[in-house]
C-alpha positions as CSV (number, residue, x, y, z in Angstrom):
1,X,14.5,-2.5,-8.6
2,X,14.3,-4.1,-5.1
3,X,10.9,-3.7,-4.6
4,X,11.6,-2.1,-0.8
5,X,10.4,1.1,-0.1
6,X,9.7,3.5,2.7
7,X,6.1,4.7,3.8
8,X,5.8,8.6,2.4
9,X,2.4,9.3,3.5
10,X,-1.2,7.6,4.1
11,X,-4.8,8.0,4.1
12,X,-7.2,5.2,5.8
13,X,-10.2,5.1,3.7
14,X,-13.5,4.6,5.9
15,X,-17.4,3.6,4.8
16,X,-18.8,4.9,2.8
17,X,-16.8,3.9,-0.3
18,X,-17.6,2.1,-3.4
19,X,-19.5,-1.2,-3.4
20,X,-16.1,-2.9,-4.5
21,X,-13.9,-1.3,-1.7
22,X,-16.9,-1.9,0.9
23,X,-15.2,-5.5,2.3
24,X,-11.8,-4.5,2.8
25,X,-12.6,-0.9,4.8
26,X,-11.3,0.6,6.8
27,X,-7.9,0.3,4.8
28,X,-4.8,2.4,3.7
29,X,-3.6,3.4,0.7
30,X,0.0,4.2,1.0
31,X,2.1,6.8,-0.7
32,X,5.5,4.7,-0.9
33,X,8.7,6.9,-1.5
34,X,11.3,4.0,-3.6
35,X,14.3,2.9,-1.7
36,X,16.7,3.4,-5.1
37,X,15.5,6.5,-5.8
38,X,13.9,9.1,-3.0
39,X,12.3,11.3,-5.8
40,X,10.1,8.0,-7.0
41,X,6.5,7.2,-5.1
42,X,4.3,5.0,-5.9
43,X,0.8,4.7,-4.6
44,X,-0.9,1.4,-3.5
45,X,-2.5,-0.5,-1.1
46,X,-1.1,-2.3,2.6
47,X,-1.7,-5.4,2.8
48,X,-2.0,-7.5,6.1
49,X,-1.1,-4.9,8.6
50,X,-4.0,-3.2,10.1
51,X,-4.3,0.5,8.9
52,X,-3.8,2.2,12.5
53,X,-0.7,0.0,12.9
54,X,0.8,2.1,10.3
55,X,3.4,5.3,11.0
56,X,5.7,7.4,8.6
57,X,8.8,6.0,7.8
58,X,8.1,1.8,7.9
59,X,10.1,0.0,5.6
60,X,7.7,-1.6,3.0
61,X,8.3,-4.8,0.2
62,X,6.0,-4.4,-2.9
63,X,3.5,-7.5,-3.6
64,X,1.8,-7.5,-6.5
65,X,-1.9,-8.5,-6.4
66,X,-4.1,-9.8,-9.4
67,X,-7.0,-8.4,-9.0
68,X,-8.9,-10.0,-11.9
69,X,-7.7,-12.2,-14.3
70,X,-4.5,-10.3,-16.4
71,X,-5.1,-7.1,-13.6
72,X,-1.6,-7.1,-11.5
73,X,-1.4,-3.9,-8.9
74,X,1.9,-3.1,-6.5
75,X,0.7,-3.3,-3.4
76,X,3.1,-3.4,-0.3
77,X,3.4,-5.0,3.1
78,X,5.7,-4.7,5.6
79,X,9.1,-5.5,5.3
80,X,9.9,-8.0,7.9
């Protein structure tokens, strides 16, 4: 798989939120329909775009985050 991706659908999650989310908010978690097959979403997180930046339809690359040592999510970013 390519990894690219087109934005489905999003939610900005504000304060209050749990103590581990609580540095990173506002942010958006991103329902990400998959460019080889339009029936496959994935949901993750946007990395380095602010969350109001963000519209239906933006092309999207998966990065993968470790989040703790062995803990690897999909994330995305734009695609360039």
């Amino acid at each position: 798989m390519s990894g690219a991706g087109t934005l489905y659908s999003f939610v900005i999650c504000h304060p209050p939120v749990l103590p581990a989310f609580q540095a990173n908010a506002p942010y958006a978690v991103a329902l990400v329909e998959l460019a080889e097959d339009p029936g496959l979403r994935i949901v993750g997180g946007v990395l380095g775009a602010p969350p109001e930046s963000l519209r239906i339809g933006q092309k999207l690359q998966v990065a993968f985050e470790e989040i703790a040592e062995g803990v690897v999510l999909p994330q995305w970013r734009l695609a360039p």
